[in-house]
N, C-alpha and C positions, 0 to 999 in steps of 0.2 A: 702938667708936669707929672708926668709919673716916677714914684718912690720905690728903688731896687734895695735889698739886700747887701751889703756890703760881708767880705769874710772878716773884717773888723767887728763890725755889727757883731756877727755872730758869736767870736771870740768873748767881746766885752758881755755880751749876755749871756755866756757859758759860766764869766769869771762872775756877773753880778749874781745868777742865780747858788752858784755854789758857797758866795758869801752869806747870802739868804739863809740856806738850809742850814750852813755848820751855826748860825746865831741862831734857826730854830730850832734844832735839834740840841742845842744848850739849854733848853728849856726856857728861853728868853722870850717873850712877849716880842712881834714888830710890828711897828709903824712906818707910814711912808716915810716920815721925817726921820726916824732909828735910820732905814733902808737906803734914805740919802745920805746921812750921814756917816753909817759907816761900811754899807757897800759900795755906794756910790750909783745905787738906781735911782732913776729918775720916775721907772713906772713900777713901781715895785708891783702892783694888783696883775701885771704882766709876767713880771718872773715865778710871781705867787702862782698864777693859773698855769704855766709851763710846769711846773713843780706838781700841781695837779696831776695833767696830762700826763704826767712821767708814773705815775702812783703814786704818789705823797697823798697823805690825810690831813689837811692842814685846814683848820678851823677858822672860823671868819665872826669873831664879835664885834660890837660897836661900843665905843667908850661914852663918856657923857655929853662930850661936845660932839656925837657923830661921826666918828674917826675910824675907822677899821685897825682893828688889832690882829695879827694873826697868831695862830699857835698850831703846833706842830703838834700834831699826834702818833702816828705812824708812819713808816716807810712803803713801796709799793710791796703790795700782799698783805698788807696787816703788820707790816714786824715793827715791830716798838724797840728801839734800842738804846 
C-alpha cells in the first residue's frame, strides 16, 4: 500500500507547525506531549525539522528521563525576535 499526501495533510501540518513556532518563539520550552497537547501534533520532531528546513534555529536538549525539549532561538538568517 502505498502512502499519498493528502491537501488536508498538508493544511493540518501548515496549522500544527505554526502552532509550534508561536509557543516557541514565547520563549516556552516543548515537548511532544506540550505539542500534543496543545497543537495537536502527533509528530512534533517532524514539524520541529520542517521549521529547521524553513531557517528556524531551534535547539534540541534532553531532559532527565530522555525526552527532547525544544527551544527556539532564532528565525531564518539569524533574527532573534
Amino acid at each position: 500500500m502505498t502512502w499519498a499526501r493528502t491537501g488536508e495533510d498538508v493544511r493540518r501540518h501548515g496549522t500544527q507547525k505554526a502552532a509550534i513556532l508561536e509557543h516557541l518563539r514565547s520563549g516556552k520550552p516543548l515537548t511532544q506531549d506540550v505539542g500534543r497537547e496543545l497543537c495537536g501534533a502527533m509528530r512534533v520532531a517532524s514539524r520541529v525539522a520542517e521549521l529547521r528546513k524553513a531557517g528556524h534555529l531551534i535547539l534540541t536538549l534532553r531532559n532527565a528521563a530522555g525526552v527532547a525539549v525544544y527551544v527556539w532561538l532564532a528565525g531564518p538568517g539569524g533574527v532573534v525576535e
